[in-house]
Structures are given as C-alpha cells and as structure tokens.
N, CA, C and O of each residue as an XYZ file, in Angstrom:
724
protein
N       0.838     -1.183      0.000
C       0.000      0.000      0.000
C       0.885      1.249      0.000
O       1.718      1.343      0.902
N       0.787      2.255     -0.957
C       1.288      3.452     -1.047
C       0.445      4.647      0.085
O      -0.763      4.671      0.318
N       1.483      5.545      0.641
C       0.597      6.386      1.216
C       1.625      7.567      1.279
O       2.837      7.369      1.368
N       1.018      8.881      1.224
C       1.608      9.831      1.196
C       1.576     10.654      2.142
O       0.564     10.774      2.832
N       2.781     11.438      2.365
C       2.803     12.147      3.711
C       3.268     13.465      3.199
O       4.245     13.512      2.453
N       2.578     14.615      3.581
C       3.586     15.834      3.580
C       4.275     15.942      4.077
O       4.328     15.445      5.202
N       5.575     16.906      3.384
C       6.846     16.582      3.687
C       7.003     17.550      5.024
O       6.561     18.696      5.105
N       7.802     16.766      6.159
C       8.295     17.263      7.452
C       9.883     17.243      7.401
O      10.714     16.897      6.561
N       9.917     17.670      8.439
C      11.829     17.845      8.936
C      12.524     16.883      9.103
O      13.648     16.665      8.652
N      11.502     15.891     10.155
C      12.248     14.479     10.436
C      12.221     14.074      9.230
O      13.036     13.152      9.187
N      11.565     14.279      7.775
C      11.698     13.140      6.231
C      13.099     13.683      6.243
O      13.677     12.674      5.840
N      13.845     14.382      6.384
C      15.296     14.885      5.609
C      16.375     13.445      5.464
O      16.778     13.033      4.376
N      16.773     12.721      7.009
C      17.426     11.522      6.952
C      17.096     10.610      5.653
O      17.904     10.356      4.760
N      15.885     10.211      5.714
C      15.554      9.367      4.617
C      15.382      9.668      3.533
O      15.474      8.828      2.638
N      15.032     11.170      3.245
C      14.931     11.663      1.622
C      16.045     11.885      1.378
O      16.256     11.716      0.177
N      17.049     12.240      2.014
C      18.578     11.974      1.755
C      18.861     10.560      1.136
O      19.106     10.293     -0.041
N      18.755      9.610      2.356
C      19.226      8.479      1.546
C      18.577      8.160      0.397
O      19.301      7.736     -0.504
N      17.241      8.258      0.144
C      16.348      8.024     -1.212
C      17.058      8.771     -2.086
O      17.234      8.185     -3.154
N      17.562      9.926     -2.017
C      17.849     10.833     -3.284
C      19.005     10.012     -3.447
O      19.022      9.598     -4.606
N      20.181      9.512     -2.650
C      21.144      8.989     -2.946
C      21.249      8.104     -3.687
O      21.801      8.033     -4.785
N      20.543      7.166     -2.916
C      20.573      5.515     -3.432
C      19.975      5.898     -5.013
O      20.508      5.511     -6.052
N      19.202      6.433     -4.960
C      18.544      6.869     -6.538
C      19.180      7.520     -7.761
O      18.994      7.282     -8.954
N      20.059      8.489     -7.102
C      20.672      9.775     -7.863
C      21.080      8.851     -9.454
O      20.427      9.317    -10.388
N      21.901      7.817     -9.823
C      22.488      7.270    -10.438
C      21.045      6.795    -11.527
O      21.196      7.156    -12.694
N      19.850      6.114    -11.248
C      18.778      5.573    -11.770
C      18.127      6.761    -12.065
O      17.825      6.845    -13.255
N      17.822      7.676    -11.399
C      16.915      9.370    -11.996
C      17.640      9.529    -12.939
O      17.052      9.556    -14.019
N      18.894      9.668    -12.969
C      20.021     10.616    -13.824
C      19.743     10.223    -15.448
O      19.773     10.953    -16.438
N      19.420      8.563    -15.303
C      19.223      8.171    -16.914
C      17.866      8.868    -17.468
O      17.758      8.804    -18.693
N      16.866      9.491    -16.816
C      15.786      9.960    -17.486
C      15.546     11.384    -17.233
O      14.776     12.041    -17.933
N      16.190     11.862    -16.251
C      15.613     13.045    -15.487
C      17.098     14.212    -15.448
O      18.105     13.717    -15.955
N      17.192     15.079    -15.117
C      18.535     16.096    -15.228
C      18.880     15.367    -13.979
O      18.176     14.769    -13.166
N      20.224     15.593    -14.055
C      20.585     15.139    -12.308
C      20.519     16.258    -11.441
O      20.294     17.310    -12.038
N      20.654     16.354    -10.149
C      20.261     17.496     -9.084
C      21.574     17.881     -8.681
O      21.835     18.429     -7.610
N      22.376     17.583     -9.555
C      24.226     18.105     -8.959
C      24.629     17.558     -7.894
O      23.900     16.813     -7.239
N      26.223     17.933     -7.459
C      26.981     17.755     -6.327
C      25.927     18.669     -4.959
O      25.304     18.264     -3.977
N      26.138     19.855     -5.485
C      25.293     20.923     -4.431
C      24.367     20.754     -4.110
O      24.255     21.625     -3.248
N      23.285     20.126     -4.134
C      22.106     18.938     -3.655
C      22.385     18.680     -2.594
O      21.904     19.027     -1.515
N      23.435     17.852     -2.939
C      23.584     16.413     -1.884
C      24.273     17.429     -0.362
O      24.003     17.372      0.838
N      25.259     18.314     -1.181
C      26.396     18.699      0.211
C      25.541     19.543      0.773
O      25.628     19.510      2.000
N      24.575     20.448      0.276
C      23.498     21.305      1.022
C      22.452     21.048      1.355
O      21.436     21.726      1.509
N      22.725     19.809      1.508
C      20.820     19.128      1.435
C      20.225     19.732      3.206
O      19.077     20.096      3.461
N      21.152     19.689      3.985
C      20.320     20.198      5.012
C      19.145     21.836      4.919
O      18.027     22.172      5.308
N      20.543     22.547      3.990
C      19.760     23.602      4.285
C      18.312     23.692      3.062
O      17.200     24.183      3.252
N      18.809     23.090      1.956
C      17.759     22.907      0.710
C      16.754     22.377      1.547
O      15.738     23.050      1.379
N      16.570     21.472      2.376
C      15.314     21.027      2.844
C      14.751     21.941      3.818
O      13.528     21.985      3.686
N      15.207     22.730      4.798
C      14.911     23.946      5.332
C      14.159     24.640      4.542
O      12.969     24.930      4.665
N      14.952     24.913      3.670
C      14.372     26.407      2.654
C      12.621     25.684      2.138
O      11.559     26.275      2.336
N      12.749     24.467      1.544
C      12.187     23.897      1.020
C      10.491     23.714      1.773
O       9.442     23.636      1.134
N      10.632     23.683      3.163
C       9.711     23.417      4.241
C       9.010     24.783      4.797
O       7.888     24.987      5.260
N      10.515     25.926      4.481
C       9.523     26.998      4.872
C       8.895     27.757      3.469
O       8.184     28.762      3.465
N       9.404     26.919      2.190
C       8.213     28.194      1.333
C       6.934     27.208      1.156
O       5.929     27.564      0.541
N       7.120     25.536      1.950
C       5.784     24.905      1.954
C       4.741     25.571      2.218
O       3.623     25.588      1.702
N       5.520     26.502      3.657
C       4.714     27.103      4.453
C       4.044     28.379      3.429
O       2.977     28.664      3.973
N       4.167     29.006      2.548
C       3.575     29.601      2.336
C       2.943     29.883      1.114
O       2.851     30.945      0.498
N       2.362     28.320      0.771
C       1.515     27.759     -0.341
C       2.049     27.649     -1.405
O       1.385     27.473     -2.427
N       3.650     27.743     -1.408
C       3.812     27.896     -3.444
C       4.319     26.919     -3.849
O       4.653     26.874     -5.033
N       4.560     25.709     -2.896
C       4.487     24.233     -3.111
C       4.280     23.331     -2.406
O       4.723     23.445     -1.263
N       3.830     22.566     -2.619
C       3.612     21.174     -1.525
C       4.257     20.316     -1.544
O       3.519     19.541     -2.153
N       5.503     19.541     -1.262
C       6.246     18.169     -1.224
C       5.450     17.315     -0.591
O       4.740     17.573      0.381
N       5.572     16.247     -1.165
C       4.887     14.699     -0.825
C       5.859     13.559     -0.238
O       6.741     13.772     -1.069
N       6.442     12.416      0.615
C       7.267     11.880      0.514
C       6.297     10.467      0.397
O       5.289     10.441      1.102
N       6.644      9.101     -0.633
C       5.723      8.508     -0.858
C       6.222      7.407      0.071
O       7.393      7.040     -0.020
N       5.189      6.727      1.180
C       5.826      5.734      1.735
C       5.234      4.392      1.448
O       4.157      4.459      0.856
N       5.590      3.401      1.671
C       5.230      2.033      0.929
C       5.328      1.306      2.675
O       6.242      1.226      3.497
N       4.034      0.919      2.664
C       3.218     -0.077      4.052
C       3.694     -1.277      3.978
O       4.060     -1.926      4.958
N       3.724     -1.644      2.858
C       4.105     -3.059      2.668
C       5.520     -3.847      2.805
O       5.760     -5.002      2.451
N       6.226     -3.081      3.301
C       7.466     -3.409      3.358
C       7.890     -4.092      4.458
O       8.934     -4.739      4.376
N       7.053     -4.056      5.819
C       7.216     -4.262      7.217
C       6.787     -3.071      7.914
O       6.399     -3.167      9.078
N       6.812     -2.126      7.409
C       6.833     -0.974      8.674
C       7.948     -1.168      9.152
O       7.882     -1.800     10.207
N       9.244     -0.828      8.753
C      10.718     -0.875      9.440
C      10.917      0.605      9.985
O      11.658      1.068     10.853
N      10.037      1.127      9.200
C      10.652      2.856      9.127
C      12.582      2.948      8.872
O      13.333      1.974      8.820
N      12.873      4.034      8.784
C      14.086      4.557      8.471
C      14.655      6.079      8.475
O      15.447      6.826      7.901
N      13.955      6.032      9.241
C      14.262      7.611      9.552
C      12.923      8.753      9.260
O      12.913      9.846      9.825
N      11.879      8.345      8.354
C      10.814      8.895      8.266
C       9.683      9.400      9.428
O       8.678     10.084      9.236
N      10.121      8.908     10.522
C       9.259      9.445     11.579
C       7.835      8.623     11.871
O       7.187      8.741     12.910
N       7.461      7.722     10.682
C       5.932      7.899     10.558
C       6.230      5.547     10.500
O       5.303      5.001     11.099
N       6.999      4.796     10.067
C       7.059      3.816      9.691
C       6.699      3.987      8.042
O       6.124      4.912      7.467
N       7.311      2.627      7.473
C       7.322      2.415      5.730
C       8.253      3.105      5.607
O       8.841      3.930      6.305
N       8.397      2.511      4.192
C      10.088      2.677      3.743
C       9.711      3.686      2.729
O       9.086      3.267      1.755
N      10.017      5.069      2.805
C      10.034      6.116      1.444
C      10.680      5.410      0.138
O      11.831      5.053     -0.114
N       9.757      5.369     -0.414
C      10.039      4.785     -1.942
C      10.361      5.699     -3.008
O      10.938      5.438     -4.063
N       9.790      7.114     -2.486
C       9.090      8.183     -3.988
C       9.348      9.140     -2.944
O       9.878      8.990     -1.843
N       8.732     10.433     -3.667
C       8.031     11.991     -3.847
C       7.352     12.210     -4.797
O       7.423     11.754     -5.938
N       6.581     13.015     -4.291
C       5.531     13.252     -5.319
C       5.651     15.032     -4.886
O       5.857     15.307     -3.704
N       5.502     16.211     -5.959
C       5.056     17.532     -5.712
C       4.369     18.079     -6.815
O       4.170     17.767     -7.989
N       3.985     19.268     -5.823
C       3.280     20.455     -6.594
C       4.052     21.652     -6.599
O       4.267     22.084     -5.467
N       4.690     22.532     -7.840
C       5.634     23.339     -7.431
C       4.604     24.578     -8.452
O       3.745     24.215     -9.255
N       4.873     25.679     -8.235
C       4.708     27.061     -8.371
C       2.793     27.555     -8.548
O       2.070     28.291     -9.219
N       2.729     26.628     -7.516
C       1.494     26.794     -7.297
C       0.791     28.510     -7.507
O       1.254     29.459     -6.876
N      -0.140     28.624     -8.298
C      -0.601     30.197     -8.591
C      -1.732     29.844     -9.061
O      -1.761     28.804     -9.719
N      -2.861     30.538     -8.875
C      -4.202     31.171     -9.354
C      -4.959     29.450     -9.851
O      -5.669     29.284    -10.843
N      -4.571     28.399     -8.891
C      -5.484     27.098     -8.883
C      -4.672     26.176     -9.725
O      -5.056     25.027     -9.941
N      -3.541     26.657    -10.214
C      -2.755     25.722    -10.863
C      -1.702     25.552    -10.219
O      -1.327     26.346     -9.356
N      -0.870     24.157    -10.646
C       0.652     23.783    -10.198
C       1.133     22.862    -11.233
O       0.400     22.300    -12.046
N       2.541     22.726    -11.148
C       3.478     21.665    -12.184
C       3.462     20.754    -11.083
O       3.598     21.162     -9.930
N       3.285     19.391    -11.398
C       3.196     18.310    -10.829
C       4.650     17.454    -11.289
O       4.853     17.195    -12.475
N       5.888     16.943     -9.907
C       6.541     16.441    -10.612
C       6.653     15.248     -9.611
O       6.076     15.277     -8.524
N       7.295     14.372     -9.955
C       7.703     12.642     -9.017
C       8.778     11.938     -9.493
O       9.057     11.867    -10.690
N       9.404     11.406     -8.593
C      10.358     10.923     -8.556
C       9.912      9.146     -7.997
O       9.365      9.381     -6.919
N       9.887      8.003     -8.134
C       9.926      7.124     -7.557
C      10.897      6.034     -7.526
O      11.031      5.527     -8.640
N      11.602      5.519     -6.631
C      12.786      4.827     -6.697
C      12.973      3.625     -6.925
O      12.458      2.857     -6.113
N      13.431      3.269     -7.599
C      14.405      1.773     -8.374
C      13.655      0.854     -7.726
O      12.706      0.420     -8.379
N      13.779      0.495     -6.797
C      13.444     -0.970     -6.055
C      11.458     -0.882     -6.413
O      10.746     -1.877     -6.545
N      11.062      0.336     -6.479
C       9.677      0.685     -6.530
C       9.020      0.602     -8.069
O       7.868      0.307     -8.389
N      10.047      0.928     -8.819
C       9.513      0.596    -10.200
C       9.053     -0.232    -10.972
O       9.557     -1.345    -10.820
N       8.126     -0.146    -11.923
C       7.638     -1.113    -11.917
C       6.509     -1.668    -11.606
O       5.969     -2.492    -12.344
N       5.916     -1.199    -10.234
C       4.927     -2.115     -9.492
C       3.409     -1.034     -9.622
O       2.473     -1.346     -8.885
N       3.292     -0.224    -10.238
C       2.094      0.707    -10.122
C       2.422      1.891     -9.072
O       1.569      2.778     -9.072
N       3.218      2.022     -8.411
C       3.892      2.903     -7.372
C       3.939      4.533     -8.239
O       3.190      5.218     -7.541
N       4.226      5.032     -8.879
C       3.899      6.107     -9.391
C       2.833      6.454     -9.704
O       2.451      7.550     -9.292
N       1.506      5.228    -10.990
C       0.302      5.681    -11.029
C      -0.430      5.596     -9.773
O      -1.657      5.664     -9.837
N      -0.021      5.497     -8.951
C      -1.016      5.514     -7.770
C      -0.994      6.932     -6.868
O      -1.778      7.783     -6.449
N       0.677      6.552     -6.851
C       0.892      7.823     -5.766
C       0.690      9.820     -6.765
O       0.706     10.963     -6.307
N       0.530      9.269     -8.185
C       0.193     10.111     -8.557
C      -1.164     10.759     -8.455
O      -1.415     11.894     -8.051
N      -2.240      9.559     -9.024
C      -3.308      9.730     -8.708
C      -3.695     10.215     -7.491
O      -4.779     10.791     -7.405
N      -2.965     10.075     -6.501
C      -3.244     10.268     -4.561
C      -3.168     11.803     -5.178
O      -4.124     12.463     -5.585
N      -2.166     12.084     -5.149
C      -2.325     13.700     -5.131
C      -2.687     14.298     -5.784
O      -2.688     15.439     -5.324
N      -3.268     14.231     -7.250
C      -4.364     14.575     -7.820
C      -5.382     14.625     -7.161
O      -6.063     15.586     -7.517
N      -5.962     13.885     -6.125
C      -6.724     14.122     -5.591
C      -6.980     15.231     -4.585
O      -7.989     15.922     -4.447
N      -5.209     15.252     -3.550
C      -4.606     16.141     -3.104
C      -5.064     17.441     -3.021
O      -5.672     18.054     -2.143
N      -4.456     17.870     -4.615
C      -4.236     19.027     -5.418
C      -5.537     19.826     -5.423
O      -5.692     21.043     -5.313
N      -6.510     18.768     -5.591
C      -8.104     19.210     -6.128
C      -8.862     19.769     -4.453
O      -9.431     20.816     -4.145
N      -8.548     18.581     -3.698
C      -9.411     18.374     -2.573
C      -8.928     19.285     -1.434
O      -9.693     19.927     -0.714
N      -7.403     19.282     -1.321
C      -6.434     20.014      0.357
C      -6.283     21.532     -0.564
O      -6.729     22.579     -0.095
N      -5.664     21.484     -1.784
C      -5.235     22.575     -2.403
C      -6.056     23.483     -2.904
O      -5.736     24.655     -3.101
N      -7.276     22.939     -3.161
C      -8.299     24.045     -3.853
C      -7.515     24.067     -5.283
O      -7.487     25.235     -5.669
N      -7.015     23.393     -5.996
C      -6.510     23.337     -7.550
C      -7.540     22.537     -8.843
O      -8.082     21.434     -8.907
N      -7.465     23.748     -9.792
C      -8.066     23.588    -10.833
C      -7.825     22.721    -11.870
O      -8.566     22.308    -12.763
N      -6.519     22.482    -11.578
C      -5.560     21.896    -12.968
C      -3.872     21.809    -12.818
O      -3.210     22.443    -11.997
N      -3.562     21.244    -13.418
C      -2.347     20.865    -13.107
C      -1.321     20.268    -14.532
O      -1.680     19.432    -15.360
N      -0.041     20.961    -14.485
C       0.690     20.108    -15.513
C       1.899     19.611    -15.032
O       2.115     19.653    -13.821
N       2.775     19.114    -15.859
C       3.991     18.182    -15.971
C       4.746     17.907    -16.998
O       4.242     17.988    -18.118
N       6.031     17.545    -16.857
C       6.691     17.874    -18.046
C       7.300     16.674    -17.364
O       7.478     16.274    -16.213
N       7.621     16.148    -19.036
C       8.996     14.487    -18.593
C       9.742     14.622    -19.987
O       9.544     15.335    -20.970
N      10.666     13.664    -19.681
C      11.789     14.131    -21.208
C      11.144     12.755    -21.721
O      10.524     11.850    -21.162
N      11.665     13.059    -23.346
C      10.842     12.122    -24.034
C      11.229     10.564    -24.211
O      10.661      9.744    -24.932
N      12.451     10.349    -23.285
C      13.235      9.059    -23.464
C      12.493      8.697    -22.003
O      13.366      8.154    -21.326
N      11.623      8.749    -21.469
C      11.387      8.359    -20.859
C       9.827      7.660    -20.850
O       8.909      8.299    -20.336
N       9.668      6.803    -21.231
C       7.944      6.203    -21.796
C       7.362      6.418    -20.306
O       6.584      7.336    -20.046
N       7.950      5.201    -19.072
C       7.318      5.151    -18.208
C       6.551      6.419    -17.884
O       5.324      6.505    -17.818
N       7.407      7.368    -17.695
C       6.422      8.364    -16.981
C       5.430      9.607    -17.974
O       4.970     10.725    -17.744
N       5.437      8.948    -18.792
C       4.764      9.491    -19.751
C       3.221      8.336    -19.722
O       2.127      8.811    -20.029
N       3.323      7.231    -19.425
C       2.659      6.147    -19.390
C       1.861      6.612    -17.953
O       0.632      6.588    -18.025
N       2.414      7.001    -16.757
C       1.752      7.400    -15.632
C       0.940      8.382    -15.835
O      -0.210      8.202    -15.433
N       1.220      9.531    -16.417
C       0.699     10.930    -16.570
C      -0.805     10.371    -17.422
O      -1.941     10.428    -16.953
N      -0.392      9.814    -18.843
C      -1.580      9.358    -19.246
C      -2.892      8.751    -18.461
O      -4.090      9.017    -18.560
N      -2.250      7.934    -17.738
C      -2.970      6.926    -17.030
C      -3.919      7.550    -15.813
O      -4.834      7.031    -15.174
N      -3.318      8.894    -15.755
C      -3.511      9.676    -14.620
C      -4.555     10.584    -15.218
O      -5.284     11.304    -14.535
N      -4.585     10.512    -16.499
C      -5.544     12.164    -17.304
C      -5.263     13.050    -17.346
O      -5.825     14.048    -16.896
N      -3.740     12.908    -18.226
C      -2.978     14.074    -18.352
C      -3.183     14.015    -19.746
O      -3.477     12.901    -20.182
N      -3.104     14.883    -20.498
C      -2.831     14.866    -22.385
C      -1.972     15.867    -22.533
O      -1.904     16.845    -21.789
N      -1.116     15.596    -23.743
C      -0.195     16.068    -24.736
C      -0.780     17.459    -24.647
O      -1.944     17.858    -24.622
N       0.416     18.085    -24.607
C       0.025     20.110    -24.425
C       1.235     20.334    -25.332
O       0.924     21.015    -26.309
N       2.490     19.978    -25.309
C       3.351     20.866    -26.392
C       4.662     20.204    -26.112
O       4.769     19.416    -25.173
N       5.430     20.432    -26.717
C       6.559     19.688    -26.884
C       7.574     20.679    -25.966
O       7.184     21.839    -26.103
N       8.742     20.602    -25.078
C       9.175     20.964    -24.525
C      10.550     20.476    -24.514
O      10.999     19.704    -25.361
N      11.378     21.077    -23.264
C      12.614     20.642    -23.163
C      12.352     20.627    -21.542
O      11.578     21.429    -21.018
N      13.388     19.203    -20.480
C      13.130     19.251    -19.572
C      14.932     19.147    -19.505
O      15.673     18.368    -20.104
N      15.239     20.158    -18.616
C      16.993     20.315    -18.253
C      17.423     20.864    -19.611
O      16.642     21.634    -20.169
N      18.617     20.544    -20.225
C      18.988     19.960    -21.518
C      18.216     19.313    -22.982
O      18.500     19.488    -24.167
N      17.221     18.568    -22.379
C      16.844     16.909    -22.763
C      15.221     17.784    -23.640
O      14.481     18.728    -23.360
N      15.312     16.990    -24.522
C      13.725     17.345    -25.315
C      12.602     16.260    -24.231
O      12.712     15.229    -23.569
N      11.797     17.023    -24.494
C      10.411     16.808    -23.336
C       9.331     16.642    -23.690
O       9.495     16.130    -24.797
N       8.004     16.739    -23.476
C       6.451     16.583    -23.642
C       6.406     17.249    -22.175
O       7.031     16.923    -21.165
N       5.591     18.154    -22.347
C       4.586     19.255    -20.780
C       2.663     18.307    -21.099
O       1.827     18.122    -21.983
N       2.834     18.124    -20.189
C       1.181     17.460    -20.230
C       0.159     18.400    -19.581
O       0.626     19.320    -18.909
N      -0.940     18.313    -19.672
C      -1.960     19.227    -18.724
C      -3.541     18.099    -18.298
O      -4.184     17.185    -18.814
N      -3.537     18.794    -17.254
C      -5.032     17.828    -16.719
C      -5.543     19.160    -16.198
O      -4.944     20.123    -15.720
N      -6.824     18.927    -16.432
C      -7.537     19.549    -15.244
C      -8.685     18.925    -13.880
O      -9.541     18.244    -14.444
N      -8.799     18.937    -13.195
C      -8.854     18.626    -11.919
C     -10.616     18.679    -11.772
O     -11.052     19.793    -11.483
N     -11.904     17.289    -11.992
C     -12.506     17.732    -12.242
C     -13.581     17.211    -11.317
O     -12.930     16.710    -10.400
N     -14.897     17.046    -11.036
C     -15.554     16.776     -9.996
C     -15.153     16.115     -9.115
O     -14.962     16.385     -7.929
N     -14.984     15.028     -9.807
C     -14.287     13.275     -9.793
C     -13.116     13.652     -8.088
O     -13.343     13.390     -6.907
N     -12.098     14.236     -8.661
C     -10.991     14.602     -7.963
C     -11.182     15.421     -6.717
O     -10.486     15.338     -5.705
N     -12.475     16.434     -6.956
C     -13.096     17.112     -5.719
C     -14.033     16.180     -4.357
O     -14.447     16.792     -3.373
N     -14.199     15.014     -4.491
C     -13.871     13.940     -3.992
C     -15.844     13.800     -3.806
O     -16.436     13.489     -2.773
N     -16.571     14.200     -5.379
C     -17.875     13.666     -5.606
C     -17.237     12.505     -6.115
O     -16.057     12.433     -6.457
N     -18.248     11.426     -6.151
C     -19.183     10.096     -6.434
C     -17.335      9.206     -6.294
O     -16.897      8.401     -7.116
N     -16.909      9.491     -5.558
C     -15.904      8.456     -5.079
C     -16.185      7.448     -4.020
O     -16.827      7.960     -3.103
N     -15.981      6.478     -3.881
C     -15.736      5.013     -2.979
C     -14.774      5.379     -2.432
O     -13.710      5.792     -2.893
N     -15.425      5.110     -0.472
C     -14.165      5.753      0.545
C     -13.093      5.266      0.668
O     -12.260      5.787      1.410
C-alpha cells in the first residue's frame, strides 16, 4: 500500500538516503540534481519546508506499508520509496513532478501515488488543474501521466533533454464527488 505524507523535517534523513541511493537511476531519465544537492541538502530542505509554508508548493514523501513498517528515519514507519510535488502553485494551478525509486519501479507505485495527489491538489489545495513535463526518453512516466488524465500540451525541453509538458484539469471526480471511501 502506497501512502503519502507531507513533507516534514524528520523526512530529511531518509529523503537523503532516497535521493542517494537513486541519484544514479533518476540521472538516466531526469537532469541530475548536482553535487550541491547532496552537500546542502540540510539547508535545501529547510528552505524547502519553509516556502511549503507559504503555499507555493507542496512536497509529498511517498511511503510504501508493505514493506514491514521498518521505518528509516521517516518518523511515521514504511520505507520512502518516492516523492511526489506540486511546485509554483498560482491562481489554482501547479506543475506536478515525481520521482519514484528503483526498487519501486515497476509495481504501479507512481500511477497511484500520482493519482493520490491529484486528488490532493483538487481536494487540500483548492486546484483547478495541473501540468507536468517528462523528457521524451522516458515512456514510463509518460505512461503514468496518461494513465492519470494528463494529455499532450506541447513539446518541450526538460533540463537539456527534449520533453512533452502534459496538462489535466482537476474535475468533480478529484473534488472527492461520487468516489468510494
């Protein structure tokens, strides 16, 4: 079972090691996040927590139930697998981006934890719509976004790398009418 947590202070230990153990597997599809990431990560996650605080993004850290409940530094038990966010949140919209890690791939772990916060976005955020951008060597997550009710908006560049930007908009469904609890 996937479940998502907004991101806290105590996630830093473990989203550290997640970004780590990962950095090498993101890098083949995604820009890498540099040296300066990793050596500043204390204060990047600081900064990161206080502009949470003042709506212009939401971090997600995705945790996976099924593992044992070992916890690892997450505060909460389950092993952080992912992130999921909403970044430049303005006037009911946000860019939706995710990361989910190696050992997690594969298993529906992104379309899910995506879908979660789509729901998120619509229901905690008051959001209208939402897009995303992935580079184009990358099917999987182009395969999630779809799956999620995202469509083709324009061709892009993500880092360096040629891209696809997708768009959804956020619609009863997601405002959490005629859903099963």
């Amino acid at each position: 079972m996937v479940r998502l947590e907004r991101l806290r202070a105590d996630h830093a230990p473990a989203l550290l090691a997640f970004e780590r153990e990962n950095r090498a597997y993101f890098a083949r599809t995604v820009p890498d996040r540099g040296d300066a990431y990793f050596a500043g990560f204390a204060a990047y996650h600081a900064a990161r927590l206080a502009e949470q605080e003042t709506g212009g993004i939401h971090f997600h850290v995705v945790l996976d139930d099924d593992d044992g409940g070992d916890g690892d530094g997450n505060g909460a038990g389950g092993r952080l697998i992912g992130r999921v966010n909403l970044i430049d949140v303005e006037r009911g919209t946000a860019e939706l981006g995710y990361r989910i890690g190696e050992r997690a791939a594969g298993r529906g772990v992104a379309t899910a934890a995506v879908a979660a916060l789509c729901r998120l976005a619509a229901t905690t955020y008051g959001l209208t719509a939402l897009t995303a951008r992935t580079t184009l060597d990358n099917p999987a997550s182009r395969t999630v976004l779809e799956r999620n009710g995202f469509v083709f908006a324009e061709h892009t560049t993500v880092g360096d790398r040629p891209g696809v930007r997708y768009e959804r908009e956020l619609l009863a469904l997601d405002h959490g009418q005629n859903m099963r609890g």
